[in-house]
LOZA-430125 format. One record per residue (C-alpha): residue in three letters; x, y, z. Coordinates in steps of 0.05 Angstrom, whole numbers, padded with zeros to 5 digits, always signed. Example, Ala and Ser with C-alpha at 12.3 -4.5 7.8 and 13.67 -1.06 7.14 Angstrom:
% LOZA-430125
ALA+00246-00090+00156
SER+00273-00021+00143
***
This chain:
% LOZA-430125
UNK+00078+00867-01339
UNK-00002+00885-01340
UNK-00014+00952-01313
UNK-00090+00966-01302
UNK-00111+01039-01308
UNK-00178+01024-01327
UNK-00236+01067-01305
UNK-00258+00999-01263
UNK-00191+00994-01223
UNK-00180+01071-01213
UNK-00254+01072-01180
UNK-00238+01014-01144
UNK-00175+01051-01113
UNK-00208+01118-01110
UNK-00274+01106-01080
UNK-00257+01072-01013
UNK-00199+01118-01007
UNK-00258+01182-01015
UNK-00296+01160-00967
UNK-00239+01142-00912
UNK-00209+01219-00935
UNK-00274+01245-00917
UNK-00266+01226-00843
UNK-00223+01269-00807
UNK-00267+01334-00839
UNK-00325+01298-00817
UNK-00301+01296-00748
UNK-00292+01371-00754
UNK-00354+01379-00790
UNK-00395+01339-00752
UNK-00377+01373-00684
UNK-00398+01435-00725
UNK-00466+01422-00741
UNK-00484+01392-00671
UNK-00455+01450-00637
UNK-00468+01503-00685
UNK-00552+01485-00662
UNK-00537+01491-00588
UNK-00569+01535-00538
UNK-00513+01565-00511
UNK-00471+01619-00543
UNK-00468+01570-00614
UNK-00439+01626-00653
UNK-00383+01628-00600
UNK-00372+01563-00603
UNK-00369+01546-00681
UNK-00320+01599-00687
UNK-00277+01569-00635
UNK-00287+01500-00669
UNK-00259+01536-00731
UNK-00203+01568-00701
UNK-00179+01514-00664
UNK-00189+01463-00727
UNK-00138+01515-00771
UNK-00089+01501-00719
UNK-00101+01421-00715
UNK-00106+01419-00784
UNK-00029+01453-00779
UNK-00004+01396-00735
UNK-00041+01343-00776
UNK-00019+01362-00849
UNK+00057+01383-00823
UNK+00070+01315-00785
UNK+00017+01265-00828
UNK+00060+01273-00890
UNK+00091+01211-00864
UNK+00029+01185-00905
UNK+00052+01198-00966
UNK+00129+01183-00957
UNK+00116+01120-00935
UNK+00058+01104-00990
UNK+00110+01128-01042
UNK+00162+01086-01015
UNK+00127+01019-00999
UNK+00089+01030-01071
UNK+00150+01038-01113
UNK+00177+00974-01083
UNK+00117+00932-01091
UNK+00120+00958-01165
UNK+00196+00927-01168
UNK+00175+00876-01132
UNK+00229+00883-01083
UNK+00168+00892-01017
UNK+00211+00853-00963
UNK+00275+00909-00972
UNK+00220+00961-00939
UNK+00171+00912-00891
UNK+00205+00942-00833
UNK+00205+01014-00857
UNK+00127+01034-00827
UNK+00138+01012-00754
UNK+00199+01055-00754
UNK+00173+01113-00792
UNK+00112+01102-00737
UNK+00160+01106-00681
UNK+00188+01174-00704
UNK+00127+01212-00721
UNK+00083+01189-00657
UNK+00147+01201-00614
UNK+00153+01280-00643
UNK+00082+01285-00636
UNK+00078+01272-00556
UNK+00128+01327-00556
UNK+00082+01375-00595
UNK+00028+01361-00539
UNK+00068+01375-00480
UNK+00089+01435-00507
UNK+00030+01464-00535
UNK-00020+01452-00482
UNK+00005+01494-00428
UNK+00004+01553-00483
UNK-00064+01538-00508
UNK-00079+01610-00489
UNK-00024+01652-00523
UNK-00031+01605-00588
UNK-00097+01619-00601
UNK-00090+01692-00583
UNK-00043+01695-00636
UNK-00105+01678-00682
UNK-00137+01738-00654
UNK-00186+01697-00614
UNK-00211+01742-00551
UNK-00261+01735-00490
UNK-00309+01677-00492
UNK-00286+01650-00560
UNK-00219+01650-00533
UNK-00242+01609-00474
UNK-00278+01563-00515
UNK-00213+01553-00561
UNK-00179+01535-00491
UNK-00229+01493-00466
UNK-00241+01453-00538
UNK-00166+01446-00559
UNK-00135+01424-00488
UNK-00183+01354-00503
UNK-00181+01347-00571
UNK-00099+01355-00568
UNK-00098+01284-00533
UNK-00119+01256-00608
UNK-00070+01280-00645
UNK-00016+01228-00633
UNK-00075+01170-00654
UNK-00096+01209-00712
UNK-00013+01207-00731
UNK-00014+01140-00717
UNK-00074+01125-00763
UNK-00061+01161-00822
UNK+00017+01129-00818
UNK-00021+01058-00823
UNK-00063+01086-00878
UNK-00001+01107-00911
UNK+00021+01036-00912
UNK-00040+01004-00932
UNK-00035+01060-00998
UNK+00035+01022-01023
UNK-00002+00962-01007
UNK-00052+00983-01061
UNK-00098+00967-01013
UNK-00151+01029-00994
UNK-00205+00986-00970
UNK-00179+00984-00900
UNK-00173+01054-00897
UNK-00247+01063-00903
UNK-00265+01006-00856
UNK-00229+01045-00805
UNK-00254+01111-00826
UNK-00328+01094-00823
UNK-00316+01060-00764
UNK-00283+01132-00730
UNK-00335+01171-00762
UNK-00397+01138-00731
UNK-00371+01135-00661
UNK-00359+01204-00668
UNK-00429+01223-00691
UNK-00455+01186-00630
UNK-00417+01201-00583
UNK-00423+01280-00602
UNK-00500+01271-00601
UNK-00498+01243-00533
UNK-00446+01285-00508
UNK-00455+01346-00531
UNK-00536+01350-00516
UNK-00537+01308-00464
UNK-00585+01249-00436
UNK-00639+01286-00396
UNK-00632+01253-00332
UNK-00563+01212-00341
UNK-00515+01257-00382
UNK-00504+01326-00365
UNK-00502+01365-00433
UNK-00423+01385-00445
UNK-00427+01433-00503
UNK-00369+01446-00536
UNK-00325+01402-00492
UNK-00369+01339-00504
UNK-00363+01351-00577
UNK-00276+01344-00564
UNK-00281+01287-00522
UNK-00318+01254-00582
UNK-00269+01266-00627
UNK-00218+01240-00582
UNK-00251+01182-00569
UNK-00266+01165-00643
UNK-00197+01181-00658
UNK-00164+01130-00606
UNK-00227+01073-00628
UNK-00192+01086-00707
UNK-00110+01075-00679
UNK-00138+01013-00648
UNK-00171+00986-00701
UNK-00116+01007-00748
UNK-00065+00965-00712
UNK-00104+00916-00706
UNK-00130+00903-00793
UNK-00050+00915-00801
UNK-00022+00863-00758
UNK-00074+00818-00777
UNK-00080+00829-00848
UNK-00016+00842-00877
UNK+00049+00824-00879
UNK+00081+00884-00850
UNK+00100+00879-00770
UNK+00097+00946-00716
UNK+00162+00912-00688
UNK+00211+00971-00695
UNK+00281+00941-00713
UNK+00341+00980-00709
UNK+00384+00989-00750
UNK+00335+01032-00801
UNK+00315+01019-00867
UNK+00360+01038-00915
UNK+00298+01082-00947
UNK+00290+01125-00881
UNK+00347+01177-00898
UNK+00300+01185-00960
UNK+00239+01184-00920
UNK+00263+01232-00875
UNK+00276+01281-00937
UNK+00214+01269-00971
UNK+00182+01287-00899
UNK+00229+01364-00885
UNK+00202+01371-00958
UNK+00127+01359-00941
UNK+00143+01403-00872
UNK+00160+01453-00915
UNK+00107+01455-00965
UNK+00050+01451-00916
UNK+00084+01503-00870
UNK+00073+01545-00938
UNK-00004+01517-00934
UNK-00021+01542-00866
UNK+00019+01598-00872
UNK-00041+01609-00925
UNK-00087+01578-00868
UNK-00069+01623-00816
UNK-00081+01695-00853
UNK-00143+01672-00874
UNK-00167+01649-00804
UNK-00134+01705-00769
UNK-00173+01766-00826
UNK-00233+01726-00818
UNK-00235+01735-00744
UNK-00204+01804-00742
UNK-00269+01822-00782
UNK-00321+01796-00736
UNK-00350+01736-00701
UNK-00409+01725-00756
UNK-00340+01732-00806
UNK-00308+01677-00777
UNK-00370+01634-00764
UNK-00379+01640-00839
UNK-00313+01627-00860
UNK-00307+01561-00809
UNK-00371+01532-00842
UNK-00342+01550-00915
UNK-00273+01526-00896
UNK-00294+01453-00867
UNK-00348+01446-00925
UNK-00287+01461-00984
UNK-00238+01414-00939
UNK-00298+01365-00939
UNK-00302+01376-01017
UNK-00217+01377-01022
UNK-00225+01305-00988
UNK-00267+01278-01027
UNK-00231+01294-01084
UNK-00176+01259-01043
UNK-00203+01192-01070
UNK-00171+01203-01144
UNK-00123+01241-01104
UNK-00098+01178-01070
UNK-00115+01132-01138
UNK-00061+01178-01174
UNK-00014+01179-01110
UNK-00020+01096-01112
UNK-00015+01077-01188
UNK+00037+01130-01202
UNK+00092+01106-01149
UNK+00072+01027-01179
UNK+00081+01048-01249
UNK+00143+01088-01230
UNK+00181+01027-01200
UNK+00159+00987-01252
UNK+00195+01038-01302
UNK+00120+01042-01334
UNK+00124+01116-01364
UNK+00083+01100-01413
UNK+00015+01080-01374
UNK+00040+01128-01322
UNK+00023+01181-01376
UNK-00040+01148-01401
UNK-00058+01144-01322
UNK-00039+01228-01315
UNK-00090+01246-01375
UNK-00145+01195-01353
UNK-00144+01236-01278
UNK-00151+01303-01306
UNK-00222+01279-01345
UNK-00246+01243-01280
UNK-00223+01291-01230
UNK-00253+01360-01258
UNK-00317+01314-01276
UNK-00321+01304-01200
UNK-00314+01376-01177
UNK-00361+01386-01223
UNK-00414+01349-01204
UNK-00394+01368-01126
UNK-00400+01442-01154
UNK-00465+01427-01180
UNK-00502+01394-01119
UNK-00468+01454-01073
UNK-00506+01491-01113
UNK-00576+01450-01118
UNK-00577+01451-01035
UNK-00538+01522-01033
UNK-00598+01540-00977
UNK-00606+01480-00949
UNK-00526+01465-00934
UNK-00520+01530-00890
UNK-00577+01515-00852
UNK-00554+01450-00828
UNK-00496+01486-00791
UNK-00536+01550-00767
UNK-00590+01589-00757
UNK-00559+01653-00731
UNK-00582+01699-00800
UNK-00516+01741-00796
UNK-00468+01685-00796
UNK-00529+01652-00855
UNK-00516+01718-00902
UNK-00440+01717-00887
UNK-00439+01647-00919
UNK-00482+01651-00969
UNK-00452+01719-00995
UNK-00384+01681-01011
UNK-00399+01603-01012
UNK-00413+01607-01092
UNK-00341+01621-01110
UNK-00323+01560-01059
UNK-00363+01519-01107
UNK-00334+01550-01174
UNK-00264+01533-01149
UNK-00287+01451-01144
UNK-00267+01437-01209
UNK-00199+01461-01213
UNK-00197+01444-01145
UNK-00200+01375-01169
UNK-00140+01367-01216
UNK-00101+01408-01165
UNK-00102+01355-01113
UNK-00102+01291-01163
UNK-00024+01317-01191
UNK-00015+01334-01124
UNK-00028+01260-01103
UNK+00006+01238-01162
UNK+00078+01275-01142
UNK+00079+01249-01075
UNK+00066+01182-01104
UNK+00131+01191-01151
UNK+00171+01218-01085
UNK+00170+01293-01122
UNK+00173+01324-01057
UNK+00221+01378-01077
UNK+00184+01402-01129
UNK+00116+01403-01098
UNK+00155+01446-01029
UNK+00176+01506-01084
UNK+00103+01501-01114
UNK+00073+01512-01061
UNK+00133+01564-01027
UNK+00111+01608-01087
UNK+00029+01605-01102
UNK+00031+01619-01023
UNK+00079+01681-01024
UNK+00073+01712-01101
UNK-00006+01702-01102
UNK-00043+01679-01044
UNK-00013+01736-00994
UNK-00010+01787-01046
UNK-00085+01776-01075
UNK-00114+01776-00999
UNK-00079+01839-00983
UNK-00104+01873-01044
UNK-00179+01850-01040
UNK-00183+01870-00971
UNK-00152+01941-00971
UNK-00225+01943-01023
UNK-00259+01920-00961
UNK-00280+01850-00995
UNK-00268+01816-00929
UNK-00291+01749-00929
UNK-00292+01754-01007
UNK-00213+01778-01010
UNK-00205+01710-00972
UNK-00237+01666-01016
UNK-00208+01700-01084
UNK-00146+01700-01054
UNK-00167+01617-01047
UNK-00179+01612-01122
UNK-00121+01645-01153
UNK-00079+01595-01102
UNK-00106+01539-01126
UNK-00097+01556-01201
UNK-00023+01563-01183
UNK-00017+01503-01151
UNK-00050+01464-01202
UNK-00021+01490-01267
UNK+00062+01480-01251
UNK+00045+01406-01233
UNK+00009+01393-01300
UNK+00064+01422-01339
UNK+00126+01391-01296
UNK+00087+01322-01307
UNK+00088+01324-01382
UNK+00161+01350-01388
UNK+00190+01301-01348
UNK+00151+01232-01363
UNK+00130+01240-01434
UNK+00201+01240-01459
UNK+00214+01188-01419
UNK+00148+01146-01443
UNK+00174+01160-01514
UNK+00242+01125-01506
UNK+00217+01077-01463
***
């Protein structure tokens, strides 16, 4: 059988998946800019933006992995070509995540206070976290729903549905926050921070509609959940704990950095929420090869293709540290410009600008970080990716941010602490890859 890695097919995988990655950090980033520019109290309400997005981003990465387990699953079957043993698998694996994710939101709404204390958040910027995160909660089991449909249109090799859906979300968002957020003089009062959550919301549920919708229509696979389950969801269900795990580990990372950043100041964490959305902007982006890797690899896997699966490994290093180097490079063409856009408050403007160069330095590496870690979820390596992860965050990310700010680096500690995290993600991945499939490409 023909497998095609060329530079043609991975682009035509990668590119629509980039821009459909980008959307959910444009939702975030989006609601930045247009309230970052209001009237009233903006540096207030960016930081509560921020805080608040750490802790969605939490819910999102620890319950979306059903993403990848299902685009692992469904691709390594389409590669046997064995695709009708699984059809039922996604409206099951749908059922389970949405289901645990309405239980998230009744229990963490009526605490909305105490969790976001626990960030450090005080007096207005704690009232604004309240206020922002008891609407934009009501999205979360849409946004599960979406990126579990995405997941399935991965195995599918299929990522131009993805981005459909994505630019679909992302301009009623931008609209709606405009309109909301700044009001129609005479029609529309203006809603501030709460009109920019009600966007998102509304985006979010326009996207799960849509999504069912291209899926039913489009594809063979059915949202009928049939009992009894798959045969694959005791596998699933591993691969998932695993991913819990591993991104537990992630905002474990997440959380000291949000919670330092705010302990130093609001203009601290105003910085760091602009930095943070703009290198998860950059991180999604990347996403595109990301997801190209994650695809190919579990099709080349089931197809017992070691051989092209290496060929595909060394190809996605070239490309991806090519990309965060040319996203490194225009950071750093419109390094005055891009801070501007989000504020104009000079303390929170020097914050940024003080640290956002080593944010663009990490791009690169950055880059073939996330493409092996696409790649492992593709070939079900859950395991292996949970200890990676377990480690970088406890033996260097913890250990470096302690030490850089005991020497008073603050928002520098954070982002150093950042880099060496990333290089020890990256570097296990690359190593485990070669030791396991080039033997295997050899005999094979």
């Amino acid at each position: 059988m023909n497998h095609d890695i060329s530079f043609k097919n991975i682009n035509k995988l990668a590119i629509p998946a980039l821009i459909a990655g980008v959307a959910e950090p444009l939702l975030s980033t989006t609601d930045l800019a247009i309230v970052g520019n209001i009237d009233y109290k903006a540096t207030e309400s960016i930081a509560a933006i921020g805080i608040v997005g750490a802790f969605l981003s939490m819910l999102i990465w620890v319950f979306g992995q059903t993403r990848s387990g299902i685009s692992s699953i469904v691709s390594q079957y389409l590669g046997a070509n064995k695709l009708d043993e699984v059809k039922n698998l996604p409206a099951q694996a749908i059922l389970i995540v949405v289901s645990t994710s309405l239980l998230v939101l009744g229990f963490s709404y009526p605490f909305a206070k105490e969790i976001f204390q626990f960030y450090n958040a005080s007096g207005t910027i704690l009232d604004f976290c309240v206020d922002y995160y008891q609407i934009r909660v009501f999205g979360f089991p849409f946004t599960l729903f979406v990126i579990a449909v995405f997941g399935t249109f991965r195995g599918l090799q299929n990522t131009y549905y993805p981005m459909l859906i994505a630019i679909i979300g992302t301009v009623v968002n931008i609209g709606l926050d405009l309109v909301l957020v700044y009001g129609i003089e005479g029609y529309i009062t203006p809603m501030n921070i709460q009109g920019a959550a009600y966007a998102s919301v509304i985006a979010q549920i326009t996207m799960a509609i849509i999504s069912g919708y291209l899926l039913l229509t489009k594809t063979s696979i059915s949202l009928k959940v049939e009992f009894p389950f798959n045969k694959e969801i005791p596998r699933f269900v591993v691969m998932i704990l695993n991913l819990f795990v591993r991104t537990i580990a992630l905002n474990t990372a997440l959380y000291f950095a949000t919670s330092y950043a705010t302990d130093y100041g609001k203009e601290y964490i105003a910085a760091y929420t602009i930095g943070l959305n703009l290198w998860l902007m950059g991180a999604f982006m990347i996403d595109g090869y990301s997801s190209a890797g994650n695809i190919l690899s579990g099709k080349l896997l089931g197809a017992k293709a070691y051989d092209t699966l290496i060929k595909l490994g060394n190809k996605l290093i070239v490309y991806g540290f090519i990309f965060g180097g040319v996203l490194a490079a225009v950071g750093f063409v419109f390094y005055n410009f891009i801070g501007r856009i989000f504020t104009k408050e000079p303390l929170v403007l020097e914050q940024f600008y003080n640290t956002f160069w080593i944010i663009l330095f990490m791009q690169p590496i950055c880059s073939i970080a996330f493409i092996y870690d696409g790649m492992f979820k593709g070939l079900g390596e859950m395991k292996y990716l949970r200890n990676v992860l377990l480690l970088s965050t406890g033996l260097v990310f913890i250990p470096v941010l302690l030490i850089f700010d005991n020497l008073g680096y603050k928002l520098y500690a954070i982002w150093i602490a950042f880099y060496g995290w990333i290089i020890a993600r990256g570097i296990p991945l690359i190593l485990r890859f070669r030791t396991k499939f080039l033997p295997l490409s050899k005999s094979n």
